[in-house]
C-alpha positions in Angstrom: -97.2 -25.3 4.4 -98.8 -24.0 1.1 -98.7 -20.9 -0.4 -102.8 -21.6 -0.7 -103.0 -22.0 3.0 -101.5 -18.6 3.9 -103.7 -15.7 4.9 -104.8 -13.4 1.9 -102.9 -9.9 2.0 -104.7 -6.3 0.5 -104.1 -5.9 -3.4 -101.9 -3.1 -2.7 -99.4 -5.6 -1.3 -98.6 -7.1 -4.2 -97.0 -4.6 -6.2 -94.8 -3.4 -3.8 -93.1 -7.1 -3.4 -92.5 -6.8 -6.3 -91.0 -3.5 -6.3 -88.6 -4.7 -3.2 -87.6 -7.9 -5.4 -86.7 -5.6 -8.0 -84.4 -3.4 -5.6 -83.1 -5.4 -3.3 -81.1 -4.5 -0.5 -76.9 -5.3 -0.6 -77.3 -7.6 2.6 -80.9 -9.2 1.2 -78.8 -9.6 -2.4 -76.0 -11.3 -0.7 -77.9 -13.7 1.1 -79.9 -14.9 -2.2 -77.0 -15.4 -3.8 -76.7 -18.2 -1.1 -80.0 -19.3 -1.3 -82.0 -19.2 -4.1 -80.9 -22.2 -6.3 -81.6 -25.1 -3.9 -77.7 -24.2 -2.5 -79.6 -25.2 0.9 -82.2 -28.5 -0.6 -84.7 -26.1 -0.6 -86.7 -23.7 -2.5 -86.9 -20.2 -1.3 -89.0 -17.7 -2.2 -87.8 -14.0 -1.8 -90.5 -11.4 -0.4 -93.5 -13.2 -0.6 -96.7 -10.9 0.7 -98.7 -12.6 3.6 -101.6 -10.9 5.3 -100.4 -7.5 5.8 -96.9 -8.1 6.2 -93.9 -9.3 3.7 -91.6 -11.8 4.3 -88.0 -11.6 3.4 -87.6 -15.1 2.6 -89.7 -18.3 3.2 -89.4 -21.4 2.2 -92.9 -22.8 2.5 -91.9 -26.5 2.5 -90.4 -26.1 6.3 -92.4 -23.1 7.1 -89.4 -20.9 8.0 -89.0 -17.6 7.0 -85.9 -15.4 7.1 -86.3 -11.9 8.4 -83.2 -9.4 7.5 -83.3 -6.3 9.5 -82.5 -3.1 8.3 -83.7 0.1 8.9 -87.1 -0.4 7.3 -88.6 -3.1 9.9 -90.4 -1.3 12.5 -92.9 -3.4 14.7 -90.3 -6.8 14.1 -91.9 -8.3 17.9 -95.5 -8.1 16.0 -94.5 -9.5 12.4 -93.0 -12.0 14.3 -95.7 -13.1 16.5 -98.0 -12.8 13.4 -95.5 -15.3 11.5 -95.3 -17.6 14.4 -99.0 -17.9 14.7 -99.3 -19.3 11.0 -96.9 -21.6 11.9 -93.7 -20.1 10.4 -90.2 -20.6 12.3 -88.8 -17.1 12.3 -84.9 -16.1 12.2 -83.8 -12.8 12.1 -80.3 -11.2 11.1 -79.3 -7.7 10.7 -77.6 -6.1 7.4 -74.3 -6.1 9.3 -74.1 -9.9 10.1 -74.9 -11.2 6.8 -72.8 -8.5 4.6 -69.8 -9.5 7.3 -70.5 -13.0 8.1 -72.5 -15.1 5.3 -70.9 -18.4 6.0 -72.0 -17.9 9.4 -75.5 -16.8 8.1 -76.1 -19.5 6.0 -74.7 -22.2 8.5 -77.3 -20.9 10.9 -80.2 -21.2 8.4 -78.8 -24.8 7.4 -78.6 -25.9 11.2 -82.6 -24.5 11.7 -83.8 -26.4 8.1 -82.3 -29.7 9.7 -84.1 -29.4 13.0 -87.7 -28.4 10.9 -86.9 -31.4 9.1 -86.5 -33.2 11.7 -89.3 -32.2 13.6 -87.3 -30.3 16.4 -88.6 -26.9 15.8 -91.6 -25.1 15.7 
């Protein structure tokens, strides 16, 4: 998947990714710490604006993006059903789950990334 095949999203969008990258939350924080240099063999980008929704974390090369739910997700069947129809692999895990159990978080998205890369998922 390339970031030049993914839907266009309104101008408005942009700005406020940027604001949420900027003030990330302590369980979205967390997890990027695990993440975000290659820790996993692959790049991820942190909310990354597609259509009229905003992912948490994608990594475009496997087309799986990471959903962290909090408070602010409202409509999460719909995003996801969106997601899905573009081809992403959606995984979702609440605040709680990955500010008490990151190995657990991270061996989860490890075990999905070998099975995209394999070919088992989608």
């Amino acid at each position: 998947m390339k970031l030049s095949e993914l839907p266009a999203y309104p101008q408005r969008t942009k700005p406020f990714a940027r604001s949420l990258r900027k003030n990330m939350t302590p369980a979205e924080l967390k997890l990027w710490g695990y993440i975000r240099h290659r820790q996993l063999k692959h790049r991820f980008r942190r909310q990354l604006p597609v259509g009229n929704y905003i992912i948490d974390f994608s990594s475009l090369q496997t087309g799986l993006a990471i959903e962290i739910d909090g408070g602010q997700h409202c409509g999460k069947e719909q995003r996801t059903r969106y997601l899905e129809s573009l081809g992403f692999t959606v995984i979702r895990f609440n605040n709680h789950e990955v500010l008490s159990n990151i190995e657990g978080v991270v061996e989860c998205i490890g075990e999905v990334l070998e099975r995209l890369e394999k070919g088992l998922e989608r």
